[in-house]
C-alpha positions in Angstrom: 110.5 88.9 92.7 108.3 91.6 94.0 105.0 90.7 94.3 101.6 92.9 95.2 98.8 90.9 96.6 95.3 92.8 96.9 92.9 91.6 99.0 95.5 90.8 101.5 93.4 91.0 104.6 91.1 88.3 103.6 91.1 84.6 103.5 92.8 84.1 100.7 95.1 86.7 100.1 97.0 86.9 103.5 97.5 83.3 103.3 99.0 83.8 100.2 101.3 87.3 100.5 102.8 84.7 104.0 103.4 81.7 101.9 104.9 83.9 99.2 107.0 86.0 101.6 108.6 82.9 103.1 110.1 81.9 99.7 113.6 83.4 98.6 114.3 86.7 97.1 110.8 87.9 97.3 109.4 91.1 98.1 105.5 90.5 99.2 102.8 93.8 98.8 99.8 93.2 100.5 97.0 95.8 99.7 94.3 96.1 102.2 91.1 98.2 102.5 89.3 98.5 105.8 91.5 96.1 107.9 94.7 96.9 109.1 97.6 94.3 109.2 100.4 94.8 111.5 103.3 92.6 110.3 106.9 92.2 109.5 106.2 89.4 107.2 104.7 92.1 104.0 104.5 95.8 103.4 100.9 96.3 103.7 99.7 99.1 101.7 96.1 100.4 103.0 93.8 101.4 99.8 90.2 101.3 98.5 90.9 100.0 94.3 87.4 100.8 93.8 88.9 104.8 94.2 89.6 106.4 90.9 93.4 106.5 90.2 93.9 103.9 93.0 95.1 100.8 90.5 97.9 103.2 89.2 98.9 104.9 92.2 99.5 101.4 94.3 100.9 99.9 90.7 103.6 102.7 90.4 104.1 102.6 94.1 104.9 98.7 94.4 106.3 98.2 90.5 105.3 94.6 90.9 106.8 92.0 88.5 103.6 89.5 89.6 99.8 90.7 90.9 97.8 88.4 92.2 94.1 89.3 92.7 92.7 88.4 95.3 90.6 91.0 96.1 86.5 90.4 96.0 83.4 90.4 97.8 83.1 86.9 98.4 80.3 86.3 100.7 78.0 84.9 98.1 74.7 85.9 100.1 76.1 89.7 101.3 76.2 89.5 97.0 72.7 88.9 96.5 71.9 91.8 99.4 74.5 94.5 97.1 74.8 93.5 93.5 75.9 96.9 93.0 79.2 96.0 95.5 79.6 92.8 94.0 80.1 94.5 90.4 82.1 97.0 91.5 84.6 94.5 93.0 84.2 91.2 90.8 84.1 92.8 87.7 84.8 96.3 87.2 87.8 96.3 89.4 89.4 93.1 87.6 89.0 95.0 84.1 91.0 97.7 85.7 93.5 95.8 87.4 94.3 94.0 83.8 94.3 96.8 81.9 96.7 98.7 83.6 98.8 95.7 84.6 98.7 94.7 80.7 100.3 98.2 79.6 102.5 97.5 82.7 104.4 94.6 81.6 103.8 92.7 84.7 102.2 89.3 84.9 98.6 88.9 86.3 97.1 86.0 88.1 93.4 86.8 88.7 91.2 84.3 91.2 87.8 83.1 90.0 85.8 80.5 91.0 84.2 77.3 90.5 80.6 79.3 91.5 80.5 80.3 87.4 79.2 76.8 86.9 75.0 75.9 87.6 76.5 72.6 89.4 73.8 70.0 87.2 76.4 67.7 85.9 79.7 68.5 88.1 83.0 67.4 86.8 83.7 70.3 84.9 86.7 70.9 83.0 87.9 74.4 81.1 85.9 73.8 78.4 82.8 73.6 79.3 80.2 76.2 79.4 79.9 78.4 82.3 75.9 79.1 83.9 76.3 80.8 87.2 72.6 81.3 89.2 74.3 83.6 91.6 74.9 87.2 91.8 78.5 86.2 93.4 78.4 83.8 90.4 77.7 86.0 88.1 79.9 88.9 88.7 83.0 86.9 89.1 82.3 84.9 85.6 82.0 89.0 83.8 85.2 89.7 86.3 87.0 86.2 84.2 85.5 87.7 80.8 86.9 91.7 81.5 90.3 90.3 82.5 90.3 87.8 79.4 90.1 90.8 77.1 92.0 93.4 78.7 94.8 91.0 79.0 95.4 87.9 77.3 98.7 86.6 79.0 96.7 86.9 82.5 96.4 83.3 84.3 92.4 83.3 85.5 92.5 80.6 88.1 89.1 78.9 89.2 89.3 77.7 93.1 87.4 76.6 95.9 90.1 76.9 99.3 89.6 76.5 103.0 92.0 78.0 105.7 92.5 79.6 108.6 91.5 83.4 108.5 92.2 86.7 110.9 88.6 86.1 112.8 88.2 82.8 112.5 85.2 83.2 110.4 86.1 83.2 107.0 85.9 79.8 105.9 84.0 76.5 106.0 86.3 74.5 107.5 86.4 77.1 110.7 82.8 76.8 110.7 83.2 73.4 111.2 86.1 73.5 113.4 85.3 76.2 115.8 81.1 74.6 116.0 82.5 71.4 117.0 85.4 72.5 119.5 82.0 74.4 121.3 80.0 71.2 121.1 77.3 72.9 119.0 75.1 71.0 116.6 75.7 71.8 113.0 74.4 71.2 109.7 76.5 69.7 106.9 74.9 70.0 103.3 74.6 66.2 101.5 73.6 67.2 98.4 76.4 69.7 97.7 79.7 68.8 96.2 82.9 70.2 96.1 86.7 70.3 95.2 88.2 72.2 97.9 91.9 73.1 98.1 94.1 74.2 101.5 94.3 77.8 101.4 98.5 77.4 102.0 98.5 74.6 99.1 97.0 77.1 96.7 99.3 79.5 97.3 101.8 77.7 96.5 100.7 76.7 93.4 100.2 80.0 92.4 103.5 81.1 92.5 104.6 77.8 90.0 101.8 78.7 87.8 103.7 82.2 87.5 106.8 80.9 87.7 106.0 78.7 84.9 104.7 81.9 82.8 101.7 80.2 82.3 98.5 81.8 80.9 94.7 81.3 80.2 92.1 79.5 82.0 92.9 76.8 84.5 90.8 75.1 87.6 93.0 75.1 90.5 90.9 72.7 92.9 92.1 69.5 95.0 92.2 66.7 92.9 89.4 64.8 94.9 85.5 66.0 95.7 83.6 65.5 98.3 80.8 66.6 100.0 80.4 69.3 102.7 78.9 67.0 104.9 81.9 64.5 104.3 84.2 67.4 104.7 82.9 68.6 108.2 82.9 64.5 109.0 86.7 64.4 107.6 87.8 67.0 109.7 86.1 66.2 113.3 88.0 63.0 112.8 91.2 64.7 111.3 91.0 67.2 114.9 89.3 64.4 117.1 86.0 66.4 117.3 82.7 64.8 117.4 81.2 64.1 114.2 77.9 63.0 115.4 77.4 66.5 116.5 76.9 67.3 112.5 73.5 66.5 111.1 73.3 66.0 107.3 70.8 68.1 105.8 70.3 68.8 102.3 71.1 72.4 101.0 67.1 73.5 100.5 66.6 73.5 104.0 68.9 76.1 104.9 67.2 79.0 104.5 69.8 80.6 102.4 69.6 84.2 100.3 71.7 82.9 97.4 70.8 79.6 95.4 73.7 77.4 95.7 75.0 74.9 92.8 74.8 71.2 93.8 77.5 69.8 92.3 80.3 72.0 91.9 83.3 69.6 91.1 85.7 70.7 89.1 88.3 68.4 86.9 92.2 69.9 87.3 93.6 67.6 85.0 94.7 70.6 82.7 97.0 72.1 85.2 98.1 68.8 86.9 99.0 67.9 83.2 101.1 71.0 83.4 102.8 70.5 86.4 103.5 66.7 85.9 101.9 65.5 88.9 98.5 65.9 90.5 97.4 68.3 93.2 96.9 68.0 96.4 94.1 65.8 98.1 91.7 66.6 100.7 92.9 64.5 103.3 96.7 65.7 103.0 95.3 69.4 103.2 93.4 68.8 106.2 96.4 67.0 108.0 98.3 70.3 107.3 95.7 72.3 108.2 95.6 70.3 111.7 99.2 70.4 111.9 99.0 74.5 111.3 96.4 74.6 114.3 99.2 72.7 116.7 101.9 75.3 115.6 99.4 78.1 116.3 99.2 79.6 113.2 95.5 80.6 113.7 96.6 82.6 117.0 99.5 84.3 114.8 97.2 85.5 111.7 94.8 86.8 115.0 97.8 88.7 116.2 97.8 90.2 113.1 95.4 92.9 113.9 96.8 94.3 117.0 99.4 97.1 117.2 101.7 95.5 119.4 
């Protein structure tokens, strides 16, 4: 199967082009902008998509039979500070991306998130009625609606991940992690809930979902929530960090640009009804995610961006 990944030097979507590359008789693309990759493990293709003519050229070049989108500005706050950036990546560049992948013939999987919902009620399924109060929110829920149209046999899959990243900065559970190895005191938010899904497990399921030749709207979360207090507390034990060094706060006192949802849990029974069994849990995620660190996968991805 060949497969192009954009976004590939992020969180996200190098996680995914590995996992995908491992797997048999698959040929992994992994588009990057501004940060190089040097690997053997994907042909990394260096290209701005915002660039007019930069879908087709990379399309034609790679001939994918799968895209996976992965490509987004996903710092909710660094949203607020350029709407104009977020728009250009979360929603015009989707509606591209389909369009051209729709008159293609190959199949599309493009990654939202659970941001599109206010977070009042939590426990949100398919159905219910998006109301995102950020600009990241925002953009990606017009980025869901552009692909929807220009494509209908796309699979838009809603997620919330953690992982390990190229600079160890990229996600909350390295936030927590790398705090606590330092002994630093941290906050962890009470009053904000979430579903969150190992980065490597997602992938995974990404390539069944495809596989599957599924299509249409589908939360892709861990089948438990918790919050992200509780998550920073699971994971101190999960690494045998201090948890005491993490103070429960509630979200309002962090000072942040963006509003943030409170309860942002999502329900995956659609997809695990698919599948025929439920998705991963938080706590079997996090004992990978420990068991990645011990087989230095976090020092690999770093090597990553050094020509050796």
């Amino acid at each position: 199967m060949r497969i192009l990944v954009t976004g590939a030097s992020g969180l996200l979507g190098l996680n995914v082009a590995l996992e995908l590359a491992r797997l048999p008789n698959n040929q992994v693309f992994g588009q990057v902008h501004r940060h190089k990759l040097y690997t053997s493990k994907f042909k990394t293709i260096q290209a701005d998509l915002t660039d007019p003519g930069a879908v087709e050229r990379i399309l034609d070049l790679t001939q994918p039979d799968w895209v996976i989108n992965c490509a987004a500005l996903a710092i909710v706050d660094a949203c607020e500070t350029d709407p104009v950036q977020a728009e250009k990546l979360n929603t015009d560049l989707p509606k591209i991306l389909a369009s051209h992948v729709a008159r293609g013939g190959a199949r599309l999987l493009h990654v939202s998130t659970d941001a599109v919902f206010d977070g009042q009620r939590g426990n949100y399924t398919e159905a219910d009625l998006p109301n995102p109060l950020s600009t990241y929110g925002k953009t990606k829920l017009d980025g869901e609606k552009s692909v929807s149209a220009s494509c209908s046999e796309a699979i838009i899959a809603r997620v919330n991940f953690y992982g390990w990243s190229l600079t160890g900065k990229r996600s909350l559970s390295e936030f927590f992690f790398y705090n606590l190895l330092a002994g630093n005191q941290i906050m962890g938010f009470t009053d904000v809930f979430f579903c969150p899904l190992l980065v490597n497990d997602l992938a995974m399921i990404f390539f069944r979902m495809l596989d599957m030749k599924l299509n249409g709207l589908y939360h892709v979360v861990s089948s438990d929530c918790i919050s992200k207090y509780e998550f920073g507390v699971a994971l101190a034990r999960q690494f045998g960090l201090q948890e005491n060094l993490i103070t429960p706060k509630l979200v309002t006192e962090a000072n942040l640009k963006a509003v943030r949802s409170s309860k942002l849990t999502l329900r995956s029974d659609k997809l695990s009804s698919v599948f025929g069994d439920e998705l991963p849990d938080i706590t079997s995620g996090l004992m990978r995610y420990y068991l990645m660190y011990t087989q230095n996968y976090p020092s690999e991805l770093q090597q990553m961006t050094k020509n050796q």
